[in-house]
matplotlib code that plots the C-alpha trace (Angstrom):
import matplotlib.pyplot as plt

x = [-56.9, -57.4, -55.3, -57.1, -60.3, -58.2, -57.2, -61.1, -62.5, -60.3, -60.7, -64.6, -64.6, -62.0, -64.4, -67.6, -65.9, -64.6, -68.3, -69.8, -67.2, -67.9, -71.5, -71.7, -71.6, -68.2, -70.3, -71.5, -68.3, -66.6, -70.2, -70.8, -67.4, -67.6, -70.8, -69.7, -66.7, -68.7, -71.2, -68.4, -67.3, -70.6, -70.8, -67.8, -68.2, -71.9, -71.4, -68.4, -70.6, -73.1, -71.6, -69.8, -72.9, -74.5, -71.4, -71.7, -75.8, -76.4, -74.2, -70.8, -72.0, -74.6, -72.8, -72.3, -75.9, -76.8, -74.3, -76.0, -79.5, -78.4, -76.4, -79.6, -81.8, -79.8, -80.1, -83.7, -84.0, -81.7, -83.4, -87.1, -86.6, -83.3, -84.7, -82.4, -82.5, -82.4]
y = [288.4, 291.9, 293.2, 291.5, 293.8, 296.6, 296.5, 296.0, 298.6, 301.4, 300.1, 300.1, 303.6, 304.5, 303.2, 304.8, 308.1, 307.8, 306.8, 310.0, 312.6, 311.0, 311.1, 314.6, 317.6, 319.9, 322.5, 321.1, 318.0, 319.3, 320.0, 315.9, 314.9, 317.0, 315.9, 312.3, 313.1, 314.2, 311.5, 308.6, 310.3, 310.9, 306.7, 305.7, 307.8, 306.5, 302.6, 302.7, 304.7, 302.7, 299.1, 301.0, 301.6, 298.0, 296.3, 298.7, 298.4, 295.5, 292.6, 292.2, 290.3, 292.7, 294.7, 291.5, 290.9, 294.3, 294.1, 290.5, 291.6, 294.4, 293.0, 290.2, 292.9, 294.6, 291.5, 290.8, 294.5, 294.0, 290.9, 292.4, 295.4, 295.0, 295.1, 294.1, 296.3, 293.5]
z = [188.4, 189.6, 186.7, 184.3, 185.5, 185.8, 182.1, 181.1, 182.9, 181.6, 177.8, 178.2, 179.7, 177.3, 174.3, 175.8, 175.9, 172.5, 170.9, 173.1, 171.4, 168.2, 168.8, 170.2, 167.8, 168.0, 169.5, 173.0, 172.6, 176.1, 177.6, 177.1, 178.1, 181.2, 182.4, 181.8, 183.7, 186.9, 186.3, 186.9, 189.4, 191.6, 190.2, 191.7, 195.3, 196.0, 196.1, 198.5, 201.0, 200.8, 201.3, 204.4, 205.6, 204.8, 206.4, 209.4, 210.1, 209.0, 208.5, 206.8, 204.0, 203.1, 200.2, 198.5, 198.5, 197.5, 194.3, 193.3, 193.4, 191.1, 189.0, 188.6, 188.2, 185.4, 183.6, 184.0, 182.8, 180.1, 178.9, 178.7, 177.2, 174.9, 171.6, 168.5, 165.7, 162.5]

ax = plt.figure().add_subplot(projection="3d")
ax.plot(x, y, z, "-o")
ax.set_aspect("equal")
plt.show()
């Protein structure tokens, strides 16, 4: 199963960087890929530390819980202010 995840998180960053380059003018095109680059980066060092420290001060399952209310509240956020464009 964890392949399967593997595989659909590169293609989705691999689409999102294609649709900023297209989007961005040839003049600032490596100044948006760049800061996208650090941006994942700073996005993928934060969560670890923080479930370390949510496992370690509070209790093990606490990470879990933390990711879940998120990932709820990204929906509920989603939902309200998504607005279709037809």
């Amino acid at each position: 199963m964890a392949p399967f995840f593997s595989v659909k998180n590169r293609l989705s960053q691999a689409f999102l960087t294609t649709i900023e380059s297209r989007s961005a003018g040839e003049s600032v095109q490596s100044e948006i890929l760049g800061i996208n680059a650090s941006v994942t980066a700073v996005a993928q060092a934060i969560p670890p530390v923080v479930a370390g420290y949510l496992a370690a001060q509070i209790v093990a399952q606490a990470p879990i819980y933390v990711a879940s209310l998120f990932i709820v509240l990204s929906g509920v956020i989603f939902w309200l202010f998504f607005k279709r464009n037809y």
